[in-house]
N, CA, C and O of each residue as an XYZ file, in Angstrom:
524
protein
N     230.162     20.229    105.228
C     229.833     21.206    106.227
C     229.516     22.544    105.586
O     228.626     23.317    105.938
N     230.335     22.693    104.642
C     230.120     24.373    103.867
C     228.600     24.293    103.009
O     227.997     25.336    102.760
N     228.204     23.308    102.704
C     227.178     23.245    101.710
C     225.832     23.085    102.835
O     224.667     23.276    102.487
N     226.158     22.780    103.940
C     224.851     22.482    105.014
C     224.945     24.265    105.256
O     224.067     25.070    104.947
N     226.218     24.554    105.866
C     225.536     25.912    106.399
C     224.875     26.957    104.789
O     223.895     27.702    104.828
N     225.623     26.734    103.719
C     224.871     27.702    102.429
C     223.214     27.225    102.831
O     222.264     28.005    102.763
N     223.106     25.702    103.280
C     221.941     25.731    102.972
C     220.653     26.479    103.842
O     219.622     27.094    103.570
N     221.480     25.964    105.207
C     220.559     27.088    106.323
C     220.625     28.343    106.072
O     219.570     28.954    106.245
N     221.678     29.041    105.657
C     221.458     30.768    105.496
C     220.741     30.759    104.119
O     220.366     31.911    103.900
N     220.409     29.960    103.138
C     219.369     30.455    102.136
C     218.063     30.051    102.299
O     217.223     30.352    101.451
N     217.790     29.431    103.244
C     216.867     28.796    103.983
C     216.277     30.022    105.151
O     215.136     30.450    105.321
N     217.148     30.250    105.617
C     217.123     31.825    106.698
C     216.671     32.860    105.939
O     215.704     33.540    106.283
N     217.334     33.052    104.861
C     217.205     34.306    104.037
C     215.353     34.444    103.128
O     214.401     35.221    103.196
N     215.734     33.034    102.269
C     214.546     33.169    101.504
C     212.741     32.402    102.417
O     211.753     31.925    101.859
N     212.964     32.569    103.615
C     211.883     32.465    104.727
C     211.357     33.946    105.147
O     211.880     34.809    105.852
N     210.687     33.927    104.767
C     209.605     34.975    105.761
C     209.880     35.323    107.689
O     209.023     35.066    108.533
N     211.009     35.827    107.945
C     210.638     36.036    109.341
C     209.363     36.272    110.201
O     208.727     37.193    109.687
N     208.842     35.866    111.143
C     207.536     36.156    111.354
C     207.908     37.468    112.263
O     208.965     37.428    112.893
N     207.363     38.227    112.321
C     207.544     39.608    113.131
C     206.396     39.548    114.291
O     205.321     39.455    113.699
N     206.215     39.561    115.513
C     205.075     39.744    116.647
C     205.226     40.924    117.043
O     206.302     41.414    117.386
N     203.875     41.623    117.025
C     203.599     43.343    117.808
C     203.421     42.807    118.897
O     202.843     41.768    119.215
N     204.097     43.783    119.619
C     203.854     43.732    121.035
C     202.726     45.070    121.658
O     203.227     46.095    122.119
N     201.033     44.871    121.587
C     200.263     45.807    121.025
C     199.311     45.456    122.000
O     198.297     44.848    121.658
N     199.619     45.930    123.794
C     199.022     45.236    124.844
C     198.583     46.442    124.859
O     199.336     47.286    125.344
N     196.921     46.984    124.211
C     195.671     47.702    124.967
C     195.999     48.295    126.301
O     196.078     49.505    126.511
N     196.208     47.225    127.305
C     196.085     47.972    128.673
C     197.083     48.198    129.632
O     197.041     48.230    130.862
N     198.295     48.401    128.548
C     199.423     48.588    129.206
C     199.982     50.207    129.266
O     200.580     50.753    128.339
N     199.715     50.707    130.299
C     200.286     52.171    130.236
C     201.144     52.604    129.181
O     200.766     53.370    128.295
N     202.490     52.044    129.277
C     203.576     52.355    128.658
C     203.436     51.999    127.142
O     204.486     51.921    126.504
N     202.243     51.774    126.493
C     201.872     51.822    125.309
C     201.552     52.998    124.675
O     200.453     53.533    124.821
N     202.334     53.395    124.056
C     201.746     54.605    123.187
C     200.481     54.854    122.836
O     199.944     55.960    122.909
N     199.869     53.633    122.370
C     198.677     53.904    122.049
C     197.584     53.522    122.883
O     196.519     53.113    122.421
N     197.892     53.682    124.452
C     197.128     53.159    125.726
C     195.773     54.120    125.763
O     195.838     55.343    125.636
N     195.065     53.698    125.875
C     193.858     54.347    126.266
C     193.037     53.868    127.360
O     192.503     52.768    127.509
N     193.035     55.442    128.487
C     192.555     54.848    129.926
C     191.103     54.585    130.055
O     190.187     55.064    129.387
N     191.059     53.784    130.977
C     189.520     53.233    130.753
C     188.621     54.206    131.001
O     188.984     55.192    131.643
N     187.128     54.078    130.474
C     186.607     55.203    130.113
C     184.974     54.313    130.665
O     184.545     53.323    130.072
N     184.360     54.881    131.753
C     182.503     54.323    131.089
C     181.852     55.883    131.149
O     182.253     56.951    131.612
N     180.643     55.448    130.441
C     179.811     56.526    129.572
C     178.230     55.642    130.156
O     177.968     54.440    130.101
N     177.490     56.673    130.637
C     176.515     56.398    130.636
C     175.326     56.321    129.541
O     175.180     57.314    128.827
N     174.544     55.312    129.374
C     173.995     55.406    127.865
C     172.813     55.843    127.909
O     172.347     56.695    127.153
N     171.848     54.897    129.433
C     170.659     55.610    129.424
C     170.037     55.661    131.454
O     170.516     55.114    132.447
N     168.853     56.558    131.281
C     168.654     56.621    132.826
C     168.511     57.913    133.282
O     169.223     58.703    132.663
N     167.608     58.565    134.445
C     167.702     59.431    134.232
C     169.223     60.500    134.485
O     170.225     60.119    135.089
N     169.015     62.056    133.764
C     170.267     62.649    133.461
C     170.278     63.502    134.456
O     169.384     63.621    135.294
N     171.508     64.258    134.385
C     171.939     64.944    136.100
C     170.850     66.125    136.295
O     170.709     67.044    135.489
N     170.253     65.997    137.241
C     169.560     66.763    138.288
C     167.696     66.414    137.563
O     166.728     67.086    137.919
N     167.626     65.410    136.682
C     166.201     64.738    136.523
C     165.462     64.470    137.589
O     165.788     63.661    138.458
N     164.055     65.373    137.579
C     163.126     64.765    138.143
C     162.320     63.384    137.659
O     161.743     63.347    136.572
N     162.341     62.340    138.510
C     161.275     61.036    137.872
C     160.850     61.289    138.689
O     161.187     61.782    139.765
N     159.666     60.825    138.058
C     158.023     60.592    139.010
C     157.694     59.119    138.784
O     156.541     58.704    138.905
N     158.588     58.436    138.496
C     158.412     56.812    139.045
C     159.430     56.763    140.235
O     160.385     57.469    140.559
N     158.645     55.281    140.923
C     159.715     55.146    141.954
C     161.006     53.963    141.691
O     161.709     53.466    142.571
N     161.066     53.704    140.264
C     162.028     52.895    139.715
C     162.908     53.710    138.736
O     162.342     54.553    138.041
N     164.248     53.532    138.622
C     164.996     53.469    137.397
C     165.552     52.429    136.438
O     164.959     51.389    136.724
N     166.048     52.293    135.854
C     167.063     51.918    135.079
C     167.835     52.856    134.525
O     167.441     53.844    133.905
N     169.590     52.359    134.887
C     170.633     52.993    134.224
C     171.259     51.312    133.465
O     171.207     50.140    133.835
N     171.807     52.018    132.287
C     173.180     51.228    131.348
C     174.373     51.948    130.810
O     174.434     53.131    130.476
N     175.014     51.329    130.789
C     176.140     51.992    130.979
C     177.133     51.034    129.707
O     176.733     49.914    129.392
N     178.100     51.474    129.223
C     179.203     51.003    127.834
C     180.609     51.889    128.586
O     180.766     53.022    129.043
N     181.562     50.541    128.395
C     183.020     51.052    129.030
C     183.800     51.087    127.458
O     183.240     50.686    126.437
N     184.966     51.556    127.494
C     185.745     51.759    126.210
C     186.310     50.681    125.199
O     186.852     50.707    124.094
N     185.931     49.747    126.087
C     186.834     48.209    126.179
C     185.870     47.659    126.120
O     184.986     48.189    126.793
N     185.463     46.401    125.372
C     184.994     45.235    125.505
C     184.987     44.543    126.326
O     183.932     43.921    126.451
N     185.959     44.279    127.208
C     186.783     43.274    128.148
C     186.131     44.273    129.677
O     186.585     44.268    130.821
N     185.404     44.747    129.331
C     185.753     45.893    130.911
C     185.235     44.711    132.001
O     184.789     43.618    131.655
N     185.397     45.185    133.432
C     184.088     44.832    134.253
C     183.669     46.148    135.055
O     184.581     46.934    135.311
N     182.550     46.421    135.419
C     182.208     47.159    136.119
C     181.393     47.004    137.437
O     180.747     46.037    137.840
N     181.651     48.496    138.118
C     180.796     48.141    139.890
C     179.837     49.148    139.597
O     179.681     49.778    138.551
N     179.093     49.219    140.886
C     178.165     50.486    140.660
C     177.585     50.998    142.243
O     177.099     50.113    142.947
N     177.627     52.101    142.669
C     177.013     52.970    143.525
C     176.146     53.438    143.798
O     176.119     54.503    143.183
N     174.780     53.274    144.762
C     174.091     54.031    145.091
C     174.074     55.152    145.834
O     175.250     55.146    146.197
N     173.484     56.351    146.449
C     173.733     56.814    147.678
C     174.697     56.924    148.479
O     174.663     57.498    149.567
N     175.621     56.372    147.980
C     176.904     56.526    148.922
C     177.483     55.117    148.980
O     178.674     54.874    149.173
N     176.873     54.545    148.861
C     177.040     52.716    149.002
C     177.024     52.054    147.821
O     176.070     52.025    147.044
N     178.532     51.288    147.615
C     179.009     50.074    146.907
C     177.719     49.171    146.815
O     177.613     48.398    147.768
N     176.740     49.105    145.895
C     175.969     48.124    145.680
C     176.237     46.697    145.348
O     175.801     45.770    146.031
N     177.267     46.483    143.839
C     177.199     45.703    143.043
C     179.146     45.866    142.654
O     179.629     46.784    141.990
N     179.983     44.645    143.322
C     181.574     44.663    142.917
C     181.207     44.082    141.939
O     180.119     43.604    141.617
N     182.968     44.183    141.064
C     183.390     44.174    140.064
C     182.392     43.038    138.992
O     182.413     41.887    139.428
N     181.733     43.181    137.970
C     181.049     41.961    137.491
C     180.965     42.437    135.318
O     181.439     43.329    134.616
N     180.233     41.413    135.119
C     180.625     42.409    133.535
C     178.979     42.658    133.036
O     178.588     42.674    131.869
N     178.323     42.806    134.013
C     177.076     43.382    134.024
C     176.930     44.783    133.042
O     178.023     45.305    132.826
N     175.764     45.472    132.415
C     175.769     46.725    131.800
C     174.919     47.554    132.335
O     175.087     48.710    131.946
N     173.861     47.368    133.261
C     172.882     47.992    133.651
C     171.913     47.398    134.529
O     171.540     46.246    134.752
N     171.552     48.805    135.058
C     170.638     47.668    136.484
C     169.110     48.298    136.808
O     168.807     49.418    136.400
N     168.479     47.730    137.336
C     166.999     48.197    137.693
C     166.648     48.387    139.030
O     166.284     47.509    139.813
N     166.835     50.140    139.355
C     166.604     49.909    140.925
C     165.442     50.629    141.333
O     165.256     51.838    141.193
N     164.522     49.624    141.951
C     163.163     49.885    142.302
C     163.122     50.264    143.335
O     164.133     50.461    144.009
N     161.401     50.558    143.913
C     161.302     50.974    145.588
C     162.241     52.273    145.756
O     162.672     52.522    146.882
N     162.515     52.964    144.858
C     162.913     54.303    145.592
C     162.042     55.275    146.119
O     160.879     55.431    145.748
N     162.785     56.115    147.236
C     161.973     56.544    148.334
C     161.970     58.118    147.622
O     162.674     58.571    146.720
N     161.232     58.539    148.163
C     160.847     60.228    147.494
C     162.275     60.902    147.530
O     163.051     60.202    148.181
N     162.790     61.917    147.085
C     163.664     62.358    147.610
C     165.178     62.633    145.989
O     165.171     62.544    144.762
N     165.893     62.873    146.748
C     167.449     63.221    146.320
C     168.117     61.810    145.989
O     167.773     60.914    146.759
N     169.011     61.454    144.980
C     169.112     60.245    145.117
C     170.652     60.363    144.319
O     170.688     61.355    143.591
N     171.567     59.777    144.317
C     172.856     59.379    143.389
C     172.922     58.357    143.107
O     172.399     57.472    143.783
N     173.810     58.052    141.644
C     174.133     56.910    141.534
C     175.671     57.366    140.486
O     176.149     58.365    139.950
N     175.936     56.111    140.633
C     177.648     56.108    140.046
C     178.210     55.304    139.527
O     177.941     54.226    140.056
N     178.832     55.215    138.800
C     179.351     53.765    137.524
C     181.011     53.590    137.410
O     181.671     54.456    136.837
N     181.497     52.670    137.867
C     183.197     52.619    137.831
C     183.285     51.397    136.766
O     182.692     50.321    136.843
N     184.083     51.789    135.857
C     184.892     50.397    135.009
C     186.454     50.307    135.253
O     187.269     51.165    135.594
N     186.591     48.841    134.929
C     188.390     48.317    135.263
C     188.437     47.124    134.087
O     187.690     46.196    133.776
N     189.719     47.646    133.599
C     190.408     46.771    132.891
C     191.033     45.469    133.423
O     191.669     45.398    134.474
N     190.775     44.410    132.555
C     191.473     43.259    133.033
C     192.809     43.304    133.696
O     193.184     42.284    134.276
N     193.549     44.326    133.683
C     194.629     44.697    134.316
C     194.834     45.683    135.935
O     195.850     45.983    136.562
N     193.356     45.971    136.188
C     192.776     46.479    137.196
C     193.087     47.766    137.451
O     193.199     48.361    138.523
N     193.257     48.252    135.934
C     193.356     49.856    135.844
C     191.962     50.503    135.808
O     191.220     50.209    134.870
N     191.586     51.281    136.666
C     190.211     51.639    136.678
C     189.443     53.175    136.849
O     189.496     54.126    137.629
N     188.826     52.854    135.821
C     188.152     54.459    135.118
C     187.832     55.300    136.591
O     187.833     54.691    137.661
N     187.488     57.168    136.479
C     186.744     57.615    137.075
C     185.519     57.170    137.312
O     184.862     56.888    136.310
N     184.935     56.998    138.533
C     183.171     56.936    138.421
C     182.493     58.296    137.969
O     182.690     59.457    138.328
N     181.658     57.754    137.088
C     180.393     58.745    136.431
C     179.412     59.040    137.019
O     178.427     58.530    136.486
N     179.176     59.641    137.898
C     177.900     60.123    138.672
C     176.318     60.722    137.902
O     176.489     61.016    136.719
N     175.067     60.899    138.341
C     174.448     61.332    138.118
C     173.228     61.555    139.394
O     172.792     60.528    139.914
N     172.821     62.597    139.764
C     171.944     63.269    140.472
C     170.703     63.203    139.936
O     170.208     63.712    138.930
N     170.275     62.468    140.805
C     168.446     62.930    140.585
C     167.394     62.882    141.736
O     167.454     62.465    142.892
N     166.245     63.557    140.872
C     164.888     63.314    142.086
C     164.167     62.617    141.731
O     164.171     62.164    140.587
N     163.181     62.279    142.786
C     162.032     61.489    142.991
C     160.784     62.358    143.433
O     160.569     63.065    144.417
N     160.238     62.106    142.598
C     159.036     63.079    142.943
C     157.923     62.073    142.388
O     157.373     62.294    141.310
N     157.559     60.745    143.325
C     156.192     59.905    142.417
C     155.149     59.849    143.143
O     154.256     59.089    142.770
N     154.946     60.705    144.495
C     153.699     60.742    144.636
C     153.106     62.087    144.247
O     153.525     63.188    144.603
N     151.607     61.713    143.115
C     151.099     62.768    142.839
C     150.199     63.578    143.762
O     149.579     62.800    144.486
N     149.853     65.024    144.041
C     148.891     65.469    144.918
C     149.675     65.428    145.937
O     150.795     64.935    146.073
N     148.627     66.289    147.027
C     148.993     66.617    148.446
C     149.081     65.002    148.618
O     148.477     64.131    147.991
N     150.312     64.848    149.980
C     150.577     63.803    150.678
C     151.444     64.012    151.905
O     151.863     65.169    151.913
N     151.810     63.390    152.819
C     151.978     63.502    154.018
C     153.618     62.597    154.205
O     153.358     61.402    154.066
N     154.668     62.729    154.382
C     156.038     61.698    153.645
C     156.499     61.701    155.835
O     156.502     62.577    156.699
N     156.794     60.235    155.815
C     157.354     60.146    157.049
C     158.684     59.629    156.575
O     158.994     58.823    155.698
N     159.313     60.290    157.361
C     161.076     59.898    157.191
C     161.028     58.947    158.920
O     160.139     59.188    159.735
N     162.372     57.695    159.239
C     162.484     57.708    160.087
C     163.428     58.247    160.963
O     163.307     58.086    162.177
């Protein structure tokens, strides 16, 4: 019995303990937590006039893992998906917003990023009916 346990405690001793970080990204209470973040990359910039009646915006969250939604005008276009950018055509003359939210797999979720712009694509005098 005395020579089994010498053998497990030199067996214990001269083994490598394995050590596991506990190093969860999206856990608040992580020191090294960082809140989710998106950044707009391209599209037009706040208070841009385009003179097309299309955009494209793309957008990069802090995280790899993100998913993101996105806003037009006031209106939820596009829930949560892991999409980066979108193409929105047929815009009407005028004032226009758009807005970008990211969330962590843990459904911690960034400020939305806004940006303001105009539309100005018809060239020359013209005549604009609103309804």
């Amino acid at each position: 019995m005395r020579n089994s346990f010498f053998f497990i405690c030199s067996l214990f001793i001269s083994c490598d303990i394995p050590t596991f970080e506990i190093d969860n990204p999206y856990d608040p209470q992580n020191p090294s937590y960082v809140s989710p973040t998106v950044t707009i990359q391209s599209g037009p910039v706040e208070k841009e006039i385009v003179t097309t009646d299309d955009v494209t915006f793309s957008w990069i969250g802090n995280n790899e893992n993100m998913s993101f939604r996105y806003f037009f005008d006031g209106t939820l276009k596009q829930d949560w998906d892991d999409f980066s950018s979108i193409l929105i055509d047929y815009l009407d003359e005028g004032e226009h917003r758009f807005g970008v939210q990211g969330k962590y797999p843990t459904d911690d979720v960034s400020d939305t990023v806004f940006v303001n712009f105009t539309v100005n694509a018809v060239l020359g005098p013209s005549l604009l009916f609103k309804p």
